[in-house]
C-alpha positions, -999 to +999 in steps of 0.1 A: +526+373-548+503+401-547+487+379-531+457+394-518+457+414-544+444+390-574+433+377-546+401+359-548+398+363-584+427+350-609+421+316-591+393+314-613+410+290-635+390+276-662+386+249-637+397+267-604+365+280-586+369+307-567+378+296-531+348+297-505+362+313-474+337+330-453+350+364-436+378+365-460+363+386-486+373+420-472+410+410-471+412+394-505+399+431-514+427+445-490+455+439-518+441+443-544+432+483-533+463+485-518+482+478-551+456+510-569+468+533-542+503+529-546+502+530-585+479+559-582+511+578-559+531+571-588+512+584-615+522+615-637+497+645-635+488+640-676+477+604-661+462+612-631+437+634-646+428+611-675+420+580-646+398+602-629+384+615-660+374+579-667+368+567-636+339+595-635+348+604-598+349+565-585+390+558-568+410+538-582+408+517-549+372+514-558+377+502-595+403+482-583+378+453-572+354+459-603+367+431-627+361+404-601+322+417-592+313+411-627+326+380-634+289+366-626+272+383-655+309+387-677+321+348-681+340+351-708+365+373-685+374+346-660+399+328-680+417+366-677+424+362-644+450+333-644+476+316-668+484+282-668+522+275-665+537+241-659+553+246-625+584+228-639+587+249-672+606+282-676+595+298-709+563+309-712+549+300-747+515+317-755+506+289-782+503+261-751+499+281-722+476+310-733+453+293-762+432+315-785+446+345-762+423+332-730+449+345-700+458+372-680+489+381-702+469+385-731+442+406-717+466+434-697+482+435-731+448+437-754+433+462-722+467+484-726+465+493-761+427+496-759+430+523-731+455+541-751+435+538-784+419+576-790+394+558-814+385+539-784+349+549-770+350+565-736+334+537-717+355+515-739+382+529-722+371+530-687+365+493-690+403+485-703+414+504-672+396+490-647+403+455-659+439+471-658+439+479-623+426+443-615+449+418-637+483+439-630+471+432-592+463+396-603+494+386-626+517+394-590+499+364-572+522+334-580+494+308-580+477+331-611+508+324-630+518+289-622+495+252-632+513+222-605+480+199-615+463+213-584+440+240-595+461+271-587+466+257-548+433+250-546+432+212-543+466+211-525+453+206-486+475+224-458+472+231-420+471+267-418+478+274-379+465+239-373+432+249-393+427+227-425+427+249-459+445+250-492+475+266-502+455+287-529+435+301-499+465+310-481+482+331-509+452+344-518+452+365-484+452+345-452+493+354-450+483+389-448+455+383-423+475+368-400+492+402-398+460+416-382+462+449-404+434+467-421+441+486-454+455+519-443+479+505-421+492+478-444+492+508-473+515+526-448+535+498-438+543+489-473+548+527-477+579+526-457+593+497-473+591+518-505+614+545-493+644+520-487+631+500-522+647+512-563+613+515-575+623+530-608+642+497-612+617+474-602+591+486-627+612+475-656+601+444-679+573+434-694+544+417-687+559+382-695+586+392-675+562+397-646+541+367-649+575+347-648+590+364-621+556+352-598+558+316-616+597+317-600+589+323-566+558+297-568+583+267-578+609+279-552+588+295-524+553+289-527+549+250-530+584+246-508+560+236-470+569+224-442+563+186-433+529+175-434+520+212-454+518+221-419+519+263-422+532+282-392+553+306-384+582+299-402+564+296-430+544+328-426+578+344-418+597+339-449+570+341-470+552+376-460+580+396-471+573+382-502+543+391-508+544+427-493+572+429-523+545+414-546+522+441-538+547+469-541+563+460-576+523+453-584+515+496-575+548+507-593+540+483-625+506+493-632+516+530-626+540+524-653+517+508-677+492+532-668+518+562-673+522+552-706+488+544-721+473+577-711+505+600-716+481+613-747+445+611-733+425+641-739+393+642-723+364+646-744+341+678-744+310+675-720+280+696-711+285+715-683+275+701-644+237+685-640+236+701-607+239+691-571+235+659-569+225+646-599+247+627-618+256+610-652+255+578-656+297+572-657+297+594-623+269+570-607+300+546-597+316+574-574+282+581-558+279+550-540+253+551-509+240+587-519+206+599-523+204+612-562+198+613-596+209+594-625+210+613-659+216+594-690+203+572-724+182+539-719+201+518-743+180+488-737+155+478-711+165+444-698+133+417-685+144+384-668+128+354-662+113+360-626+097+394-639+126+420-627+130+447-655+165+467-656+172+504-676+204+501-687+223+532-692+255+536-710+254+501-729+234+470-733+235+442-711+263+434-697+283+462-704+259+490-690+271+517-668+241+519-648+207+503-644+176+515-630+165+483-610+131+472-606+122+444-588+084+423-594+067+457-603+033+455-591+025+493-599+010+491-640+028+525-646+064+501-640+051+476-663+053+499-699+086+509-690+102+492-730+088+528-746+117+542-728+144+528-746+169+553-769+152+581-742+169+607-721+159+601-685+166+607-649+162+585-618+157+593-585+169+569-554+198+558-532+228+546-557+237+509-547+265+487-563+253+452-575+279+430-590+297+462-601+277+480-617+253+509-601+220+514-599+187+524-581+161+503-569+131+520-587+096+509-567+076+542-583+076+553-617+075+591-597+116+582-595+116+582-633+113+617-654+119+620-692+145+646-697+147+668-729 
């Protein structure tokens, strides 16, 4: 179900790896910022101001891809992605299926009442709702939700238009490919699906609810091919409309849960603009591809192995908000850069995402200024 949405990600089964398809990356993206921009139609003005409160001027469409970007450098979130239900079961039970609270279920419910926590820190919060935007997205794909001893599709071999693939491939976004749409198109197709839909109605349930609902149509759509697992028309036919339905229910879901975790956010008192384009730290994410400056506190300042150093604003490794990059330094003045730590500073550079989080690639320590 959503499909394209979780896309890519949830597949990531303890065991599933996620599926190597060259040139698919784009659309595996396509529903899963689809699914932020019809939840972000359907939020209240109370909520809508907190999300871009702590989205620090990044879109929800953005964010909406953030949770799978870090999974490199943030393993211990992959198991989040998926839950493992027997195909033939109809209960979900969290003691077999979700051990020590390792699935998607538990983290969009552990993620909800940390976004609505006011004790919360503000980058605490930011966090839960990106992750939010993701798993909501993810839970709708019926291969996240359902174990048939195949690795979430992944091992189950089809003919995809007389191509070989997997089924987990084909879920993840290839149905929607087919339909030869980019994202503002498909947005406004599913748009006028909405208007004939009872989208009140269809946000009901809970999150268990959800998840079952997907593992459903896996047992008596998904894994129901044609002779041979030979995928063509037909199949595509039936089974599109079910995943544009996915995606909708996805967008009026996570409006809901977001509706209600931030129905008493109050946004917390900040210093007044830096200027043109200079930015915090938590607005660096909106900034992507601009020519600016970076204002915040080096937490920690992060060496690797092959000699590359990283500033890391807004939280220590992993969890920074931003990172002043600097690859091999061959300038001395880059090399003393640890005194810096617990300081004020600004960089100067073009903002670039890397595994989701921002930064700018810092070659002279003229980019770097220690700020009062």
């Amino acid at each position: 179900m959503i499909l394209a949405v979780t896309i890519a990600t949830a597949l990531l089964t303890s065991p599933r790896p996620l599926p190597a398809h060259a040139g698919a990356a784009v659309w595996f993206e396509l529903g899963h910022r689809v699914v932020a921009r019809i939840a972000e139609g359907r939020l209240t003005p109370q909520a809508a101001a907190a999300v871009r409160d702590l989205l620090a001027g990044e879109s929800m469409a953005d964010a909406s891809v953030w949770a799978d970007e870090i999974r490199g450098r943030r393993r211990e979130t992959a198991s989040q992605h998926f839950v493992n239900i027997p195909l033939a079961v109809t209960q979900y039970d969290s003691t077999t299926q979700c051990p020590g609270g390792a699935c998607i279920i538990a983290a969009i419910e552990s993620d909800r009442r940390l976004l609505a926590d006011p004790a919360a820190t503000e980058n605490q919060r930011a966090e839960a709702l990106r992750f939010l935007i993701h798993f909501i997205g993810d839970l709708h794909q019926p291969l996240h939700v359902s174990d048939h001893g195949d690795r979430g599709g992944n091992d189950l071999q089809v003919q995809f238009f007389g191509t070989p693939d997997n089924l987990h491939k084909v879920w993840d976004g290839e149905l929607i490919e087919r339909a030869g749409l980019d994202e503002n198109a498909y947005f406004d197709r599913l748009q006028r699906q909405m208007n004939s839909l009872p989208l009140d109605s269809l946000s009901g349930g809970t999150v268990i609810d959800w998840a079952m609902e997907g593992h459903r149509i896996a047992a008596e759509q998904v894994y129901r091919l044609p002779v041979g697992g030979n995928i063509a028309d037909q199949y595509e036919n039936a089974e599109l409309p079910v995943v544009d339905l996915a995606i909708i229910k996805a967008g009026v879901r996570l409006a809901r849960v977001l509706n209600e975790a931030l129905a008493s956010y109050t946004p917390p008192a900040r210093a007044a603009s830096l200027g043109a384009g200079i930015y915090s730290d938590r607005e660096a994410a909106g900034h992507d591809g601009e020519q600016a400056t970076v204002v915040g506190i080096v937490v920690t300042v992060y060496h690797t192995g092959s000699g590359n150093s990283y500033l890391n604003f807004g939280g220590d490794y992993p969890h920074q908000t931003f990172s002043g990059f600097v690859e091999h330094p061959t300038d001395p003045a880059l090399r003393g850069l640890d005194s810096l730590a617990g300081k004020r500073i600004s960089i100067q550079g073009v903002i670039k995402r890397y595994n989701g989080t921002p930064e700018i690639r810092v070659t002279s320590r003229n980019q770097i200024t220690e700020r009062p």
